[in-house]
C-alpha positions as CSV (number, residue, x, y, z in Angstrom):
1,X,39.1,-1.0,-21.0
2,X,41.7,-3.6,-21.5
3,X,41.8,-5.9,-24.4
4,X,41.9,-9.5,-24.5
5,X,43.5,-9.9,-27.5
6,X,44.0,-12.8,-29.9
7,X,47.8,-13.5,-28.7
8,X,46.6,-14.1,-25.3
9,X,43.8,-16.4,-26.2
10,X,46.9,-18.3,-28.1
11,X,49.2,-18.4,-25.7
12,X,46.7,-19.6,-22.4
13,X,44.6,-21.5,-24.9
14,X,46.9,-25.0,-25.4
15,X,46.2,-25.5,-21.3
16,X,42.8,-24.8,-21.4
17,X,42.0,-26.6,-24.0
18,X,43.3,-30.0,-23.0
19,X,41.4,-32.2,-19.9
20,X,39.5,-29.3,-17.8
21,X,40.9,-30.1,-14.0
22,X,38.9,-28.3,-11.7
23,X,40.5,-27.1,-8.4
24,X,40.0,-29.2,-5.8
25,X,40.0,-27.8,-2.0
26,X,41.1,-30.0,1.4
27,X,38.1,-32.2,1.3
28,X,37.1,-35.5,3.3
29,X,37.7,-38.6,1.6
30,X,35.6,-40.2,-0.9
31,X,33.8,-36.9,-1.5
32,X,34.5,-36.3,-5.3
33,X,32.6,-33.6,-5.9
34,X,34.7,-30.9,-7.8
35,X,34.9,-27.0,-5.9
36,X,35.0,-23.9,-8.2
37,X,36.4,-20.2,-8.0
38,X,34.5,-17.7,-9.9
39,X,35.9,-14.6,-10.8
40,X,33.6,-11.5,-10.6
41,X,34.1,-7.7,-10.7
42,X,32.9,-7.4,-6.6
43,X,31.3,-9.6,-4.3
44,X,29.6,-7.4,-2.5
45,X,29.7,-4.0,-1.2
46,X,28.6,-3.4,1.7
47,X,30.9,-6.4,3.1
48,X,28.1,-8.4,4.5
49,X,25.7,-11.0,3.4
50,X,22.0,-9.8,4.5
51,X,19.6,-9.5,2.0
52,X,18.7,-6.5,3.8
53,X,21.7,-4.5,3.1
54,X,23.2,-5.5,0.0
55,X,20.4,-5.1,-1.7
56,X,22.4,-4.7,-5.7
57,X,23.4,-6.8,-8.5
58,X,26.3,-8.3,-7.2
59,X,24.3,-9.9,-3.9
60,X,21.8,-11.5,-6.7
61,X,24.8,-13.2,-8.1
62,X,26.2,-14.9,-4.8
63,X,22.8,-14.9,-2.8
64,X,20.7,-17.1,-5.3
65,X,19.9,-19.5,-5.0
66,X,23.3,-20.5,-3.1
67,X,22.5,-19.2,0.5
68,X,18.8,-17.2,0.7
69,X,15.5,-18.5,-0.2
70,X,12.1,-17.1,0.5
71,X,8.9,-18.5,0.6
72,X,7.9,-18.2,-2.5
73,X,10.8,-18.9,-4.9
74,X,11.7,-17.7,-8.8
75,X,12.6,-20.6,-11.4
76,X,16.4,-19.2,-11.6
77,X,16.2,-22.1,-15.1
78,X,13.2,-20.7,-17.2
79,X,11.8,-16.9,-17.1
80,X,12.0,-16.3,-13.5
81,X,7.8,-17.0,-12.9
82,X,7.1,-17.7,-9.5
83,X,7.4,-21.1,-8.1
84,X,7.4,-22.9,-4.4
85,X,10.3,-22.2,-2.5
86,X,10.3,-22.6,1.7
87,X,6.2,-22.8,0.6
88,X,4.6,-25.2,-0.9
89,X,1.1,-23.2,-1.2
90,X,-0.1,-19.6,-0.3
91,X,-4.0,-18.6,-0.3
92,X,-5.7,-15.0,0.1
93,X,-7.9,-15.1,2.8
94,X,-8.6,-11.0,1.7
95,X,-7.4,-8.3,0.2
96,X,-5.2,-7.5,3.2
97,X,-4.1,-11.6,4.4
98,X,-2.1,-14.2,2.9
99,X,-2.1,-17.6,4.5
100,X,1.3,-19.7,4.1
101,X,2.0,-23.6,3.8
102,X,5.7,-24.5,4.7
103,X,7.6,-26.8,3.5
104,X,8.2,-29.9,5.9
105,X,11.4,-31.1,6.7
106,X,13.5,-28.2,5.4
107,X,16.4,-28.5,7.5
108,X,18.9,-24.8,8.3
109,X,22.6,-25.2,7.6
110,X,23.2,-25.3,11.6
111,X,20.8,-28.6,11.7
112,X,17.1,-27.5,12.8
113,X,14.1,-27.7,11.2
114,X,12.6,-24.4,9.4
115,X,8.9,-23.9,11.3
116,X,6.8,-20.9,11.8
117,X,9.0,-19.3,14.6
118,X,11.9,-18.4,11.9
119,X,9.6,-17.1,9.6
120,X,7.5,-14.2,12.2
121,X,11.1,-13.9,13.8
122,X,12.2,-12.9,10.1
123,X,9.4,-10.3,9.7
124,X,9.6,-9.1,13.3
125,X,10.8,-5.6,14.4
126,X,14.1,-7.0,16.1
127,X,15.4,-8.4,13.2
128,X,13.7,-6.1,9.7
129,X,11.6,-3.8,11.2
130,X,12.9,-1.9,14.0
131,X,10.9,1.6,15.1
132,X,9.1,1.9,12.0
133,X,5.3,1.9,11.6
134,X,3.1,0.3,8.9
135,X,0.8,2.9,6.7
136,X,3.4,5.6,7.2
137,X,4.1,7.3,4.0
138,X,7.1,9.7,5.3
139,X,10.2,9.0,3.8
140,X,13.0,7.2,6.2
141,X,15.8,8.9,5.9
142,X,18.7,6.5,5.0
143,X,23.0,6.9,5.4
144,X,24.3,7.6,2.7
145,X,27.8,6.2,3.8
146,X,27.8,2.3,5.1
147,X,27.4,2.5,8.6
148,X,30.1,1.8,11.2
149,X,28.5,-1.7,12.8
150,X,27.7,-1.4,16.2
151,X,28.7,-4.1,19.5
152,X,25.2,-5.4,19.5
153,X,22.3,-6.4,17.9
154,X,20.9,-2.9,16.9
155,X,19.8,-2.6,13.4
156,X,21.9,-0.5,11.2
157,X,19.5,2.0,10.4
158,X,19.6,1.4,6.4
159,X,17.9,-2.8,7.5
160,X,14.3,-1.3,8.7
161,X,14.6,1.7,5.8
162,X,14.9,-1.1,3.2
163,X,12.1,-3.1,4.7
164,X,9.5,-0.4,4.7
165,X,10.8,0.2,1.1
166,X,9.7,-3.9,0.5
167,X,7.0,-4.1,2.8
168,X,5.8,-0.5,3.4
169,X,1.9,-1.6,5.2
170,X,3.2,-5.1,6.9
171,X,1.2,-5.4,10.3
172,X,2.5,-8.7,11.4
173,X,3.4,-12.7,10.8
174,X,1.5,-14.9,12.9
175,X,2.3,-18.7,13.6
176,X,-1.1,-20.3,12.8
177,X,0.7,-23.9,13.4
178,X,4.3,-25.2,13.1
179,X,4.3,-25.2,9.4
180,X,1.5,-22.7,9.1
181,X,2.2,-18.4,8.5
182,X,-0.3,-15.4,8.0
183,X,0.5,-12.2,6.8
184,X,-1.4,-9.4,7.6
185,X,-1.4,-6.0,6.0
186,X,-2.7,-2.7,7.0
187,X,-4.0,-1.9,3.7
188,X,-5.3,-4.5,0.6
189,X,-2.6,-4.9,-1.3
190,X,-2.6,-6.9,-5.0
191,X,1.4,-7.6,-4.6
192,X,1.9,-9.6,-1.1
193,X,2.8,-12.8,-3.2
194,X,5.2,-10.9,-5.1
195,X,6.5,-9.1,-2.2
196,X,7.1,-12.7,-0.5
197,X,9.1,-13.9,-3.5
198,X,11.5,-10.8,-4.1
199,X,15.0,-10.3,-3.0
200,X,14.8,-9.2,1.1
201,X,12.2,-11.0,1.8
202,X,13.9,-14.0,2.5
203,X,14.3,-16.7,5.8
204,X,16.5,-16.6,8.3
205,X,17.1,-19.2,11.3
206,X,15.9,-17.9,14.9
207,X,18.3,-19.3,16.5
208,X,21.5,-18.5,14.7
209,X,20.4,-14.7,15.5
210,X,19.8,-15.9,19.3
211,X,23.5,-17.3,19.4
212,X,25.0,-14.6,17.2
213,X,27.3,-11.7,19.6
214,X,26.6,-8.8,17.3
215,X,24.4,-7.9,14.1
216,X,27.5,-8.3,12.0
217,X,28.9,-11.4,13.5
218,X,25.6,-12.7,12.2
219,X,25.3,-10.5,9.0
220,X,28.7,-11.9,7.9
221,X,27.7,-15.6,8.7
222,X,24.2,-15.8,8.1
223,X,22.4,-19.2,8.8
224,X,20.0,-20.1,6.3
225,X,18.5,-23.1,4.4
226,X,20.2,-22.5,0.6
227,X,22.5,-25.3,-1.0
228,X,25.4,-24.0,0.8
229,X,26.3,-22.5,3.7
230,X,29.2,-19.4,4.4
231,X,32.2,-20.4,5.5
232,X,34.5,-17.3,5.3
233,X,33.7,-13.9,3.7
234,X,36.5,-11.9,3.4
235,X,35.7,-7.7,2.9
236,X,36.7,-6.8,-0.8
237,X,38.4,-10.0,-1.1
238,X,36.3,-13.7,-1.4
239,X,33.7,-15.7,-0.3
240,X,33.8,-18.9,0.1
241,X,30.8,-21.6,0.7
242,X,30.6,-25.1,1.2
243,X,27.7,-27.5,0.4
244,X,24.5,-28.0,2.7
245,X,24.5,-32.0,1.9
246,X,20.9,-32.0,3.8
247,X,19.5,-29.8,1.9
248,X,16.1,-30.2,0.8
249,X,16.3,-29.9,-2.8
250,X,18.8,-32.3,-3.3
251,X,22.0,-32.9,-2.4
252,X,24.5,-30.3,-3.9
253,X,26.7,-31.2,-6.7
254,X,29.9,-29.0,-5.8
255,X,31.9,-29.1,-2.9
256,X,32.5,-25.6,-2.6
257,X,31.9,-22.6,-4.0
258,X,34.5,-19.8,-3.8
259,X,33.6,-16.2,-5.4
260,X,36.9,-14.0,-5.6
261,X,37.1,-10.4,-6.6
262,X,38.9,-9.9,-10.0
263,X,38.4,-5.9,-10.8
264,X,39.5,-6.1,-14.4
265,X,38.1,-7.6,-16.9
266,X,41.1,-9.1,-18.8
267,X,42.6,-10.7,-15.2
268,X,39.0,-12.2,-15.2
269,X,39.4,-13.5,-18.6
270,X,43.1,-14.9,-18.6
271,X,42.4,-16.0,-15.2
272,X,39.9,-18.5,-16.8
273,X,41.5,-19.8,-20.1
274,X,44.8,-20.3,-17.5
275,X,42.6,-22.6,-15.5
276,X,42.5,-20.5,-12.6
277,X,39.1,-20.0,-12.8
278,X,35.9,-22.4,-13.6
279,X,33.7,-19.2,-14.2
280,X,34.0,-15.1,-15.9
281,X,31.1,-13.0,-15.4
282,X,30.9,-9.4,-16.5
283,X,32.2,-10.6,-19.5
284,X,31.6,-6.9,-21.7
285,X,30.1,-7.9,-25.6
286,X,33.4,-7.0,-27.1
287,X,35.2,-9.5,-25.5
288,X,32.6,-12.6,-26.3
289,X,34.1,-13.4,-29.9
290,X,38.0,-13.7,-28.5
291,X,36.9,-16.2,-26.2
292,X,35.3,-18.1,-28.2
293,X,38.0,-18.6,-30.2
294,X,38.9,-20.9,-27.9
295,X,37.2,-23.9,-28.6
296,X,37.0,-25.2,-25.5
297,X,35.3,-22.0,-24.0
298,X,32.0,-20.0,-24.2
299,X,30.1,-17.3,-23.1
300,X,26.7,-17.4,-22.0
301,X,23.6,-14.9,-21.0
302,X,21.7,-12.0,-22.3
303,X,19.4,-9.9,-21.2
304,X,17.8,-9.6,-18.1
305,X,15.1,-7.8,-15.7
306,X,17.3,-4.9,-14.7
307,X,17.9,-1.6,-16.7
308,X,20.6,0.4,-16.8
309,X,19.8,4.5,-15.9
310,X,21.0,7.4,-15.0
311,X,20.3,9.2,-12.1
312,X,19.6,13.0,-10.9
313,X,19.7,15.0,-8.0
314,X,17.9,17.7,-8.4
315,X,19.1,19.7,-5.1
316,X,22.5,20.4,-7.1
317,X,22.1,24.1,-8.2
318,X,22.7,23.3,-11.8
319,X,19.7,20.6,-11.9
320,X,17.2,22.7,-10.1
321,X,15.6,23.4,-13.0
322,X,13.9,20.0,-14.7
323,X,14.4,21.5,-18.1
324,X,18.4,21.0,-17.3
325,X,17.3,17.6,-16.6
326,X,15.1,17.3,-19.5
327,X,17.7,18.7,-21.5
328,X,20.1,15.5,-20.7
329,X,17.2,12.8,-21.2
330,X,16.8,14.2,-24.5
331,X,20.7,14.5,-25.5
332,X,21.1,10.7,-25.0
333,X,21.5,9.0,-28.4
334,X,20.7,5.4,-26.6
335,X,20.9,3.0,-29.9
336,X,24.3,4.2,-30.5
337,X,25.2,3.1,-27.2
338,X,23.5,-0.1,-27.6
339,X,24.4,-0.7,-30.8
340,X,28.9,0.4,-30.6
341,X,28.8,-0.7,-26.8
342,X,27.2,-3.8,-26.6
343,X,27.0,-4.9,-30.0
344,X,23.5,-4.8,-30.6
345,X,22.6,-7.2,-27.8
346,X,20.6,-5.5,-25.7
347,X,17.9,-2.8,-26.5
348,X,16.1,0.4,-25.5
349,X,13.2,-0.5,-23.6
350,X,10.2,1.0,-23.0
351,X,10.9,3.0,-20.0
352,X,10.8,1.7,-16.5
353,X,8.8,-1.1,-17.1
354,X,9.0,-4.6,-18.7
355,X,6.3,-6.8,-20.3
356,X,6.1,-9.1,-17.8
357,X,4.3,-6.4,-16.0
358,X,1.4,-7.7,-18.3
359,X,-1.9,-6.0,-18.6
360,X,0.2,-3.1,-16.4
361,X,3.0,-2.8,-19.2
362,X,2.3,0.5,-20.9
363,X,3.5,-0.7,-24.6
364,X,3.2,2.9,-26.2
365,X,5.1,4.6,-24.0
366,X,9.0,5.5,-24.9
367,X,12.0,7.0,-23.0
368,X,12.8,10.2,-24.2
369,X,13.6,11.1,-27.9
370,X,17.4,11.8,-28.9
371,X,17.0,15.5,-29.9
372,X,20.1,17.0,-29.8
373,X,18.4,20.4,-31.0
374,X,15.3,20.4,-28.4
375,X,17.9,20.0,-25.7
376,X,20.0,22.9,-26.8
377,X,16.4,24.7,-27.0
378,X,15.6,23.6,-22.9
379,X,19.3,24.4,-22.3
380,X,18.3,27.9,-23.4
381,X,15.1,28.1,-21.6
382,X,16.5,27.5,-18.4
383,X,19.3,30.0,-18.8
384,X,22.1,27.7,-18.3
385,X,25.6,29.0,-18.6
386,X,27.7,25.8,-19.0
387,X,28.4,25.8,-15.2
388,X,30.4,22.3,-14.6
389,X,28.1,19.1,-13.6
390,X,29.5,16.5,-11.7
391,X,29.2,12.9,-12.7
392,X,30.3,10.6,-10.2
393,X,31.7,7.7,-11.3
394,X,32.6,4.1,-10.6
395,X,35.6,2.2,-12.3
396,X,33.1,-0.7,-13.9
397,X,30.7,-1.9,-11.6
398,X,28.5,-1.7,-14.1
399,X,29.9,-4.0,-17.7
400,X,30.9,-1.2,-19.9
401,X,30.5,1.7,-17.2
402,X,33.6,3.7,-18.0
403,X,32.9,3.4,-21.9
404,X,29.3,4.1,-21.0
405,X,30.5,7.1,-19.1
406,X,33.0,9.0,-21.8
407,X,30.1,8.5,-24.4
408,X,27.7,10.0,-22.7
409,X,29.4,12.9,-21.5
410,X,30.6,13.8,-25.2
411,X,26.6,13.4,-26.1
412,X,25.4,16.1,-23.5
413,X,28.6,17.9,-24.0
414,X,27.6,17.9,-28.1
415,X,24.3,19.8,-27.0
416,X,26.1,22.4,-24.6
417,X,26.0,20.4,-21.1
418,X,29.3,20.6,-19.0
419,X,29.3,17.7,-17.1
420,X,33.0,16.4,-15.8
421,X,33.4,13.0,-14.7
422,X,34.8,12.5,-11.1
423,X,35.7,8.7,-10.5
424,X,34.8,7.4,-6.8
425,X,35.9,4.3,-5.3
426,X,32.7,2.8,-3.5
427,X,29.1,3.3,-3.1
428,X,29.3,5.1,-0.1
429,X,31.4,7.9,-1.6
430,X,29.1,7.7,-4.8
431,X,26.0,8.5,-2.4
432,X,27.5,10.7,0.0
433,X,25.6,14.4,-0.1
434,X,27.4,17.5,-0.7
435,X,27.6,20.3,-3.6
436,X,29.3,17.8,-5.9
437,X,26.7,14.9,-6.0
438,X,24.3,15.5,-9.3
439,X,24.7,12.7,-11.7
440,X,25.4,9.1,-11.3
441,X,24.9,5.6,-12.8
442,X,22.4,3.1,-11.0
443,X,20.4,0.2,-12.7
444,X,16.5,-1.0,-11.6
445,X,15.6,-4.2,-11.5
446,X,12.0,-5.6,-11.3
447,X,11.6,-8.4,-8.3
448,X,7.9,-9.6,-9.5
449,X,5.5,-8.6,-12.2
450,X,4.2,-4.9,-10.7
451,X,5.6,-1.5,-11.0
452,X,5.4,-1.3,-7.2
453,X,8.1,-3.4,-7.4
454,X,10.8,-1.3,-9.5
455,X,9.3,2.7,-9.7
456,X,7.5,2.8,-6.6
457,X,10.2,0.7,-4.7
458,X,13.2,2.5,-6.2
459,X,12.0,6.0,-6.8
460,X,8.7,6.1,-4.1
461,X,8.3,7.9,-1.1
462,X,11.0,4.9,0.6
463,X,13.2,4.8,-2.8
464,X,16.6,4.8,-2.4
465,X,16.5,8.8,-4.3
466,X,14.2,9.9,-1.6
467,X,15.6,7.8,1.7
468,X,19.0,9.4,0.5
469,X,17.6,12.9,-0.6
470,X,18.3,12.9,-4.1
471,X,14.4,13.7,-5.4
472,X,10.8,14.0,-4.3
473,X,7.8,15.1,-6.6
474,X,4.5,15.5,-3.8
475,X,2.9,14.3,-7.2
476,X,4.6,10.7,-7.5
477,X,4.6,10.1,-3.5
478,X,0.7,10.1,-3.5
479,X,0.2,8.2,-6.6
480,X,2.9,5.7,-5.4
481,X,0.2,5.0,-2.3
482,X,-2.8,4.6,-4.3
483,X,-0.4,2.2,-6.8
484,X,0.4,-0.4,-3.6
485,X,-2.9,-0.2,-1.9
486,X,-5.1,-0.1,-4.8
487,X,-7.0,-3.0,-6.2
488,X,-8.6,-1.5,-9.2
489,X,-6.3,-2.7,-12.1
490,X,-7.6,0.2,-14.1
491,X,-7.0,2.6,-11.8
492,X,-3.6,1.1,-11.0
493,X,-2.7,1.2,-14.5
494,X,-3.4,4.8,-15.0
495,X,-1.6,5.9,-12.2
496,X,1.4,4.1,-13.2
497,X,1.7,6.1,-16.6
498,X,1.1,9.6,-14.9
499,X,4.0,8.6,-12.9
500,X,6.1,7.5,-15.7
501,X,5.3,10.7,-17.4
502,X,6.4,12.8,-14.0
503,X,9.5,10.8,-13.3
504,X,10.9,10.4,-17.1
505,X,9.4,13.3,-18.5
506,X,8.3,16.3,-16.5
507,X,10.2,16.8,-13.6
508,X,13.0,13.5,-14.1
509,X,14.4,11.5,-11.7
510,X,16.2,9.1,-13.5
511,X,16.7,8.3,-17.4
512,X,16.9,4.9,-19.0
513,X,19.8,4.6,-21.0
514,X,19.4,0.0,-22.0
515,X,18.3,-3.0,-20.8
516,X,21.3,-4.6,-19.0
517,X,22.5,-7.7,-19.7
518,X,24.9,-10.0,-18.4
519,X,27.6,-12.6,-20.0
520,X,29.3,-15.1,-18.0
521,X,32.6,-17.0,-19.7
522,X,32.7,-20.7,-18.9
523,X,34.4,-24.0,-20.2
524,X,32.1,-25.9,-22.1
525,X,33.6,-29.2,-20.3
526,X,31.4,-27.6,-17.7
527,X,27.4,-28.4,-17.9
528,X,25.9,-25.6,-16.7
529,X,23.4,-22.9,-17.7
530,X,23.3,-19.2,-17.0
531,X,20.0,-18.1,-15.4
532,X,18.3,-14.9,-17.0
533,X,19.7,-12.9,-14.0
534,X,22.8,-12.1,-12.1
535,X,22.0,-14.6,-9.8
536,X,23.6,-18.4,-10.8
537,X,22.2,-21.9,-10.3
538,X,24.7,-24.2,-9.0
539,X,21.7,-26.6,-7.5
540,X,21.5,-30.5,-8.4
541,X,20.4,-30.6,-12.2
542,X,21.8,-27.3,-13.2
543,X,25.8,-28.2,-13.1
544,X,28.0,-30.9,-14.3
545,X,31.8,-31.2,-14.8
């Protein structure tokens, strides 16, 4: 990883320091709101802007709340507890129906008003659902590569897999009245209110689709009713937005927006001390104190609802066996990594789970121990011969991934694991299936306060291990139906732990290495505050220059 070292600070710290001049873009007069660039590592990768398809960390950061909003929204400014968004109430009428208020007046960024028709159209087959069936349980089978868009409006196939995955029992939305929804499932279901505030599960305008000539005309154009609309997305490069000045929450206080893809981390950070840049993210720990050297600059953020993992599939030869598996899990000294890596501010959680879960959050359960000699043991046990492992890699999507990387294979290599390191350029050829695909990196985030919503939704029967055909257990699948359809919180509960205990312990899908966390560089001439997510806040009362 490159260095930002204390000469540079120096040397771009006299202009940055003085009056903070924010780059202005060709505006119309007697608008003085300042425009930004922020620099960050990629904007997206799938080179589109539905929630449906780039569904990762680096949408979060330019989808919200900027362009998407659901029905029931997330306060991006305190601890991300559910709030009113395109809603301004929701009521059960049963265990299977929620009934919908929306939000009057809310206007789309192409002028009409948000009613009822948007928000079926949004659930509907044509534009989420496609040929799949409610109360189906079979995994859909997703690409692994990005697929080539098509002339027309067809779905790629990965939109409906990801919807089932979101909404796996969702019968249909029905218009009760112009500013009245229902939601009817095919099973009960204790999660539809979290299900309507996470990330794909937000509104889209009717029309805009109508008008649209293909699925990606519209995909990379999307017409919503966020703070600011798209005006130019350009693959692997920028995005640029522009302010929705009728939007509903208040007008917005920046002209425009414009994300631009900076790979490495020290262009990022000389980029912003030169004044090139208003905002940093993917700032790694190491580099915090050098900036803030700086007096004029800081670094915020921290921690968030997303872990860091790493991932298995078990229909590589050498990973048949889950005692290879286990044997990794167990080779893993994660407070080392946490500790030399990110400077102590993160931690080791509690497995896939966070507290927010509540009475669901299993508090006594751990990831696996670092056991360098019971690893050697199941090494032993499952007659491994130190046969290579592939670990495909990515050049630092992830803060820290490459460091992360060259630790971890010295750990397992320590115990007797041969795992080489084979660095890929996108997702696509990270997920692609052949002999070599065995171990990667991937994070989990939790979109609302269930398990559903992180193990079941990223490891189920509609996961993205199982859609791509990484892992199964017959086990898991079963219990991940009676978690979602469910309603005894008991019950729930234990069936959660059993599943932890398959998927971390017996027969592992994944391991959790930290807690992610996410620092974002910033003048402090600027008045703003870093949400605890990826996702950043440039609505009225959250940003002043």
């Amino acid at each position: 990883m490159s260095k930002f070292t204390r000469r540079t600070i120096l040397k771009t710290g006299g202009a940055a320091a003085g009056t903070l001049l924010l780059p202005r873009f060709a505006i119309a007069q007697g608008d003085n709101r300042p425009s930004v660039t922020i620099a960050v590592q990629k904007v997206t990768n799938a080179n589109v802007l539905d929630v449906l398809r780039e569904q990762s960390n680096v949408g979060e950061r330019v989808f919200f709340s900027s362009i998407w909003e659901g029905l029931i929204s997330k306060n991006w400014r305190g601890n991300l507890e559910a709030v009113p968004g395109l809603a301004t109430e929701w009521r059960r009428i049963d265990d299977q129906t929620v009934e919908v208020k929306l939000r009057q007046g809310v206007k789309f960024h192409n002028g009409d008003e948000l009613t009822a028709e948007d928000v079926v159209f949004t659930f509907s087959r044509e534009r989420m659902f496609g040929e799949t069936e409610a109360k189906s349980r079979s995994t859909i089978q997703a690409f692994e590569k990005i697929p080539t868009p098509r002339p027309g409006k067809e779905l790629p196939p990965d939109v409906p897999a990801v919807a089932r995955r979101i909404w796996p029992d969702l019968v249909r939305v029905d218009a009760v009245d112009k500013y009245t929804v229902r939601f009817y499932n095919a099973t009960p279901d204790v999660t539809i209110e979290g299900r309507l505030s996470r990330y794909g599960s937000d509104i889209m305008n009717r029309r805009a689709w109508d008008e649209s000539a293909s699925y990606l005309d519209w995909a990379r154009k999307p017409v919503t009713t966020g703070p600011y609309r798209v005006v130019e997305l350009k693959p692997d490069v920028s995005l640029t937005l522009e302010a929705h000045d009728e939007y509903w929450g208040g007008r917005p206080p920046l002209k425009r927006i414009r994300f631009l893809e900076v790979p490495e981390v020290a262009s990022r950070i000389n980029g912003l001390l030169s004044g090139e840049y208003q905002f940093a993210c993917d700032i790694p720990p190491d580099q915090i104190a050098g900036i803030e050297k700086n007096a004029a600059f800081e670094v915020q953020g921290g921690t968030i609802l997303n872990h860091r993992l790493t991932v298995f599939d078990k229909n590589h030869a050498q990973l048949a066996n889950p005692l290879v598996r286990r044997a990794f899990t167990h080779a893993i000294d994660r407070q080392a990594i946490v500790d030399s890596l990110w400077a102590g501010r993160t931690r080791v959680p509690n497995g896939l789970q966070w507290e927010f879960y509540g009475d669901m959050f299993n508090a006594d359960w751990s990831v696996p121990a670092y056991d360098p000699k019971l690893a050697q043991d199941l090494l032993k046990q499952a007659n491994y011969k130190g046969d290579p492992i592939p670990y495909r890699l990515l050049n630092n999507y992830y803060t820290n991934q490459v460091a992360t990387a060259q630790v971890l294979v010295e750990m397992w290599k320590s115990v007797g694991l041969n795992v080489q390191i084979e660095t890929k350029e996108n997702w696509s050829q990270i997920m692609e299936r052949a002999p070599t695909r065995a171990v990667r990196d991937w994070s989990n985030s939790a979109a609302f306060n269930d398990p559903v919503s992180s193990l079941v939704a990223q490891h189920g029967p509609n996961g993205q291990q199982q859609q791509i055909g990484e892992w199964t257990n017959v086990e898991l699948n079963k219990l991940s139906e009676f978690l979602e359809t469910s309603i005894d919180r008991a019950a729930r509960k234990k069936a959660f732990r059993r599943m932890l205990e398959i998927a971390e312990r017996e027969d592992p899908a994944y391991t959790v290495l930290h807690q992610n966390a996410t620092f974002t560089a910033k003048p402090k001439s600027i008045k703003w505050k870093a949400s605890p997510a990826f996702a950043m806040d440039f609505r009225a009362g959250n940003f002043e220059a």
